[in-house]
C-alpha positions as CSV (number, residue, x, y, z in Angstrom):
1,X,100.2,89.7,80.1
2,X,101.8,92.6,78.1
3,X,102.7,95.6,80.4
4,X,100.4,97.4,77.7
5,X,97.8,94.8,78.9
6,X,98.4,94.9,83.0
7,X,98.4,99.0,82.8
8,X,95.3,99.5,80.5
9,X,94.0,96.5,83.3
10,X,95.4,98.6,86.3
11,X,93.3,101.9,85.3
12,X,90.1,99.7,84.4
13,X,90.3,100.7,80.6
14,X,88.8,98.5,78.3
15,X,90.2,97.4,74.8
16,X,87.8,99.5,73.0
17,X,88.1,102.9,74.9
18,X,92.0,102.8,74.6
19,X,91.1,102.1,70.9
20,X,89.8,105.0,70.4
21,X,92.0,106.8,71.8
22,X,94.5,106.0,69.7
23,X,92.6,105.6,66.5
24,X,92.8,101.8,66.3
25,X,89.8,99.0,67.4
26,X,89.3,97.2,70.2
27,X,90.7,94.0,67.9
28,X,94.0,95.4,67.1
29,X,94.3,96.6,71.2
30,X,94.1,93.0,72.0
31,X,96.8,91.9,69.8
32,X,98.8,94.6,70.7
33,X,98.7,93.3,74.0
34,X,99.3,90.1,73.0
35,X,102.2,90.2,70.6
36,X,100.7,89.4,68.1
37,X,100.8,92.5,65.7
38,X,104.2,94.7,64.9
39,X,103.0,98.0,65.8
40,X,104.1,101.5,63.4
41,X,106.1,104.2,65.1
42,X,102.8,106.1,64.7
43,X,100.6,103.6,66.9
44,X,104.2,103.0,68.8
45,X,104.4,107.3,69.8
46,X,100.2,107.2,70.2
47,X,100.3,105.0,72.7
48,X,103.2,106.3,74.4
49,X,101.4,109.2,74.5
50,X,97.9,108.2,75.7
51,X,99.5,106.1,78.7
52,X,101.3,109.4,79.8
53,X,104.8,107.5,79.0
54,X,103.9,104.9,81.3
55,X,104.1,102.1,77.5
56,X,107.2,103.0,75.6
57,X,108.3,101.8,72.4
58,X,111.0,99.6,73.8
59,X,107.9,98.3,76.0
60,X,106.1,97.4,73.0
61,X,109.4,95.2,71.1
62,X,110.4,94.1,74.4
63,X,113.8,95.9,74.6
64,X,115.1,95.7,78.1
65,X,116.3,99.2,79.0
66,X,120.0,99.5,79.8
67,X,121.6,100.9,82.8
68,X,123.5,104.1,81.7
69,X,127.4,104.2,82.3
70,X,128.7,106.1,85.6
């Protein structure tokens, strides 16, 4: 499961809610969460800011985040 997936899953948030939160259906949530869809910067900064920053971009392309230098 997409950390998208287990955090909408963690606050009991359905699919369809988040949707339309962030203007897109309950369809394009799943695949979201899935992988299955390249998301815009748009839906990318929506749902960052929906989850509160919990989802980042990098969450969303899988892009470890890197330890800064000392």
């Amino acid at each position: 499961m997409s950390k998208l997936g287990a955090h909408l899953k963690s606050l009991g948030i359905t699919f369809a809610e988040f949707g339309e939160r962030i203007g897109k259906d309950k369809s394009t949530v799943s695949r979201i969460c899935a992988g299955k869809v390249n998301v815009d910067r748009e839906t990318a900064a929506a749902i960052f800011r929906e989850t509160g920053g919990a989802i980042t971009p990098n969450d969303l392309f899988n892009i470890p985040a890197t330890e800064e230098a000392a």
